[in-house]
C-alpha positions in Angstrom: -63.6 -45.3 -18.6 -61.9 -48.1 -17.2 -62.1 -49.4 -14.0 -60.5 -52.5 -12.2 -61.2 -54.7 -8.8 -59.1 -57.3 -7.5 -58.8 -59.1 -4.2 -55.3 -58.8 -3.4 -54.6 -60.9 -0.3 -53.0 -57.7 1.6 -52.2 -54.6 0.2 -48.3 -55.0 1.9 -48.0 -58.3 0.7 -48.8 -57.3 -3.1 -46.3 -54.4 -3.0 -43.4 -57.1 -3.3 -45.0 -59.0 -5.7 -45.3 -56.5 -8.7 -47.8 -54.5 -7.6 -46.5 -51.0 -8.3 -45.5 -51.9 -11.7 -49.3 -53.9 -12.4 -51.0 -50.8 -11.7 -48.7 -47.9 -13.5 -48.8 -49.7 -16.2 -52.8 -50.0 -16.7 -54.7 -47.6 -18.5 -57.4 -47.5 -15.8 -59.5 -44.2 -14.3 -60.5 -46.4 -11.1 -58.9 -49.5 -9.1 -60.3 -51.0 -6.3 -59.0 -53.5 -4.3 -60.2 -56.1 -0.9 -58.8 -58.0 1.4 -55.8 -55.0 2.2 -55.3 -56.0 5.7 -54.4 -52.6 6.3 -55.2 -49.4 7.6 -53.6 -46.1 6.0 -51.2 -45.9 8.9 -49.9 -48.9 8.4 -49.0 -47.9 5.0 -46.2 -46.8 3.3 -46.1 -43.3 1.7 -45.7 -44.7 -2.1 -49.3 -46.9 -1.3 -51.2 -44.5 -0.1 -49.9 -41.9 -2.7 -49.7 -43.6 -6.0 -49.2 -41.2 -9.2 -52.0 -39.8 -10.6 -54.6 -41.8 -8.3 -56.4 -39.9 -5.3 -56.7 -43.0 -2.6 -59.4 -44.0 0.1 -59.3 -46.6 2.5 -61.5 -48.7 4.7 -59.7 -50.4 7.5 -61.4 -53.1 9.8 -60.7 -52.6 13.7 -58.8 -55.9 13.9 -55.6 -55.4 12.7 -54.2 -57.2 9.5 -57.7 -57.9 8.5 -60.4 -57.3 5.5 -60.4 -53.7 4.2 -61.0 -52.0 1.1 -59.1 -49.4 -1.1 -60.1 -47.2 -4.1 -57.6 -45.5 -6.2 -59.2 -43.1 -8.6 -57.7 -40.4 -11.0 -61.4 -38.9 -11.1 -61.8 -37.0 -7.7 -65.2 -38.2 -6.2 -67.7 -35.8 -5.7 -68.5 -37.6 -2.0 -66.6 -40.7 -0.4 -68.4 -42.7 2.3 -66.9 -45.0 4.3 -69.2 -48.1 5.4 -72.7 -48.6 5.3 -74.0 -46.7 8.3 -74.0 -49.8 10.1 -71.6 -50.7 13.0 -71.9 -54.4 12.5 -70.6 -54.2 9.3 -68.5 -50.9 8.9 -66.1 -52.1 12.1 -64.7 -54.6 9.3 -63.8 -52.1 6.6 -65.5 -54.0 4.0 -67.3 -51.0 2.3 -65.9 -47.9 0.7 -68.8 -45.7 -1.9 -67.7 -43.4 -3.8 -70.0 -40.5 -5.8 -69.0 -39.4 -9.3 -71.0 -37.0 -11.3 -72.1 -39.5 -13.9 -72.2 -43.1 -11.4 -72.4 -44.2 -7.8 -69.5 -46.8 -7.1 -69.2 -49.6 -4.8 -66.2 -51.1 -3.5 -66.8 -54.6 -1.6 -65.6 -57.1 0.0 -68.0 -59.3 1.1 -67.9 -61.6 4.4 -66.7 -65.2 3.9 -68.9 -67.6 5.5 -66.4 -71.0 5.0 -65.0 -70.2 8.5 -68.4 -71.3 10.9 -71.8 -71.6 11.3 -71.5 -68.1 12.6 -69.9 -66.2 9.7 -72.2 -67.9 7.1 -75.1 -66.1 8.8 -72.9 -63.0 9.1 -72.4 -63.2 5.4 -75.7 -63.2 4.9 -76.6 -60.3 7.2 -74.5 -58.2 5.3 -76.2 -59.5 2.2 -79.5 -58.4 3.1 -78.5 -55.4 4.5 -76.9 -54.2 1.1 -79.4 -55.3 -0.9 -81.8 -53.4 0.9 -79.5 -50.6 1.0 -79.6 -51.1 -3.0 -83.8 -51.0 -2.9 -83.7 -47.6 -1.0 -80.5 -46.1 -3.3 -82.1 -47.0 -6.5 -85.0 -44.3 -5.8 -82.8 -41.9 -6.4 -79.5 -42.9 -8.2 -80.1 -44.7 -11.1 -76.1 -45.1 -12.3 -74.6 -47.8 -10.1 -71.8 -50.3 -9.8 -70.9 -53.2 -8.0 -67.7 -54.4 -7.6 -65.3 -56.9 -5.6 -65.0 -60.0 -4.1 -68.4 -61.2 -3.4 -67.5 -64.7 -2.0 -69.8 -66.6 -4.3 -70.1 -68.3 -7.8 -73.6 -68.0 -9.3 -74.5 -70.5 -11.6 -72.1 -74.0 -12.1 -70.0 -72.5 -15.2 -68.9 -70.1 -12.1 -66.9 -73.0 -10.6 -64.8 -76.0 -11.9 -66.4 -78.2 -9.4 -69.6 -77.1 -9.0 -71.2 -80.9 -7.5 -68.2 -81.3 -5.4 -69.0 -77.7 -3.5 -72.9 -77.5 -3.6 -72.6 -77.9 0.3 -69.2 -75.7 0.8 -70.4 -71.8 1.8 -69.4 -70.2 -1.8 -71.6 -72.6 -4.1 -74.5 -73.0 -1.2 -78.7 -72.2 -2.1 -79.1 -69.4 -0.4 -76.0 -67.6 -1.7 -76.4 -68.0 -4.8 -80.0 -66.9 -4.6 -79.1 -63.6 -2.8 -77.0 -63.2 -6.2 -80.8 -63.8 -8.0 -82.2 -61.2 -6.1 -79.3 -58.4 -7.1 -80.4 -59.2 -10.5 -83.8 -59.0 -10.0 -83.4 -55.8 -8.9 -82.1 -54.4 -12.2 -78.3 -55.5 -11.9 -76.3 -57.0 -14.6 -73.6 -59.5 -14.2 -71.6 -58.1 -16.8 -68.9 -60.4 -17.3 -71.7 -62.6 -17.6 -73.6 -60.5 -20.0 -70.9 -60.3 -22.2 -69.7 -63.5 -21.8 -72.9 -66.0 -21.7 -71.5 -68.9 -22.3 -67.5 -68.9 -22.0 -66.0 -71.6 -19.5 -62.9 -71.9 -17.1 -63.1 -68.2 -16.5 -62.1 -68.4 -12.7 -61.1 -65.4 -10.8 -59.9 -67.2 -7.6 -58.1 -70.5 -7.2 -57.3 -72.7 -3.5 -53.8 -71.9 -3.0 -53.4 -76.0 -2.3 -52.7 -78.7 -4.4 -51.5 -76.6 -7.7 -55.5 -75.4 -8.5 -54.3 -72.5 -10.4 -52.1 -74.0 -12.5 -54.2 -76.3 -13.5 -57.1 -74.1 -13.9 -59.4 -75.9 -10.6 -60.8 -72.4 -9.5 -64.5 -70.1 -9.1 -66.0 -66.7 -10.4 -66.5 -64.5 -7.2 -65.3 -61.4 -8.0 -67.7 -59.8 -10.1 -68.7 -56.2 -11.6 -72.8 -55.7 -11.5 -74.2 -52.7 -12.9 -77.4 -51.1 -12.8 -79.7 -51.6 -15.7 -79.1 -47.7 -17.1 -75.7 -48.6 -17.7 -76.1 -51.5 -19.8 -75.8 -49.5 -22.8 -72.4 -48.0 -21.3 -70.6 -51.0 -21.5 -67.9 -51.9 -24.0 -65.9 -54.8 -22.4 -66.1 -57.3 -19.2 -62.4 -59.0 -18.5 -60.9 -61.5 -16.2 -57.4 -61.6 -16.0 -55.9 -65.0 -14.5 -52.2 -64.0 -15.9 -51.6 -61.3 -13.3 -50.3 -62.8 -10.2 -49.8 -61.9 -6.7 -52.6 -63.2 -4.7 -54.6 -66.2 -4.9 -57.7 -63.9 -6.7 -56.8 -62.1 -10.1 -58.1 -58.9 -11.3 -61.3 -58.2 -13.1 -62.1 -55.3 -15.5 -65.2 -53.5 -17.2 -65.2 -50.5 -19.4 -67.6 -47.8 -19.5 -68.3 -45.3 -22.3 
């Protein structure tokens, strides 16, 4: 099983930039994508109904803004929009979806560059999932994590890392919440696979040329549950698909 995440800067935006042919070409089960910036209404017919891929969509209130969407040619056994909580559901960051064999979680977590006010937002929603995670983990043991998660972990996450260590992305307490998921049983699994391997970025500032010469951060990860450790093949980044200012990420599952 193959399944992929990527941020993609708005799902409308992407669908002129090579999206349709990206993701019919793949030989993935599952594709989620953040930052859509769209609700299903907005949408055109051939997004919301691509080939062989049943779709679900979380849309935030405000228009043109956040949301999440999961294609998957598996049919989910459940789908549940948001996490039961108004704060965080009204900005369509959150879509879970049930399969027989693994719980799956589609994120795209709160960016706290913005204010003083969205970095305590960000870590709201943080806390709230993790503690979400504490209660879920009594009874499904077969979980992933994946999407934009708006941090780097450790300083091979970033190309800057001393520059940043005061920006919101690369702050303490972020990158400690990102401790605690892994306390609790989760494995980075890029990270497992990959322990040591450098300048494997998954965003890049759309200023100044920092893709193109490689300036960039990890944030977009895929964490899975300790029971699925011995599940996993492979753990990708792929900075040669364009289209948005993230690139796509990849794990597969046996």
């Amino acid at each position: 099983m193959k399944i992929y995440s990527w941020n993609v800067n708005g799902i409308r935006a992407i669908a002129k930039k090579g999206f349709f042919d990206w993701i019919n070409n793949l030989d993935a089960d599952i594709v989620c994508l953040q930052e859509t910036k769209a609700s299903p209404d907005q949408l055109s017919f051939d997004l919301t109904e691509i080939g062989p891929f049943e779709s679900s969509f979380a849309a935030a209130v405000k228009k043109g803004y956040s949301g999440v969407a999961t294609y998957s040619k598996i049919k989910p056994e459940s789908i549940q929009i948001g996490l039961n909580n108004q704060k965080f559901d009204q900005e369509g960051r959150t879509i879970i979806t049930k399969y027989k064999n693994f719980t799956l979680f589609n994120i795209y977590f709160p960016n706290g560059k913005a204010s003083v006010e969205r970095l305590a937002y960000k870590m709201d929603y943080y806390n709230f999932l993790l503690n979400y995670l504490k209660k879920l983990l009594k009874t499904e043991k077969n979980i992933v994590i994946c999407g934009d998660v708006n941090t780097a972990h450790q300083e091979i996450d970033l190309a800057r890392p001393k520059e940043n260590e005061l920006i919101s992305g690369f702050l303490k307490e972020e990158r400690a919440w990102i401790d605690e998921l892994l306390e609790l049983g989760f494995i980075d699994s890029f990270r497992h696979i990959n322990p040591a391997k450098k300048d494997a970025y998954t965003w890049w500032s759309q200023r100044s040329g920092a893709r193109q010469r490689n300036v960039g951060w990890r944030i977009d990860y895929f964490f899975i549950s300790q029971n699925l450790l011995k599940n996993l093949k492979s753990a990708e980044v792929h900075p040669q698909v364009l289209g948005s200012d993230h690139c796509p990420i990849s794990i597969e599952l046996s």
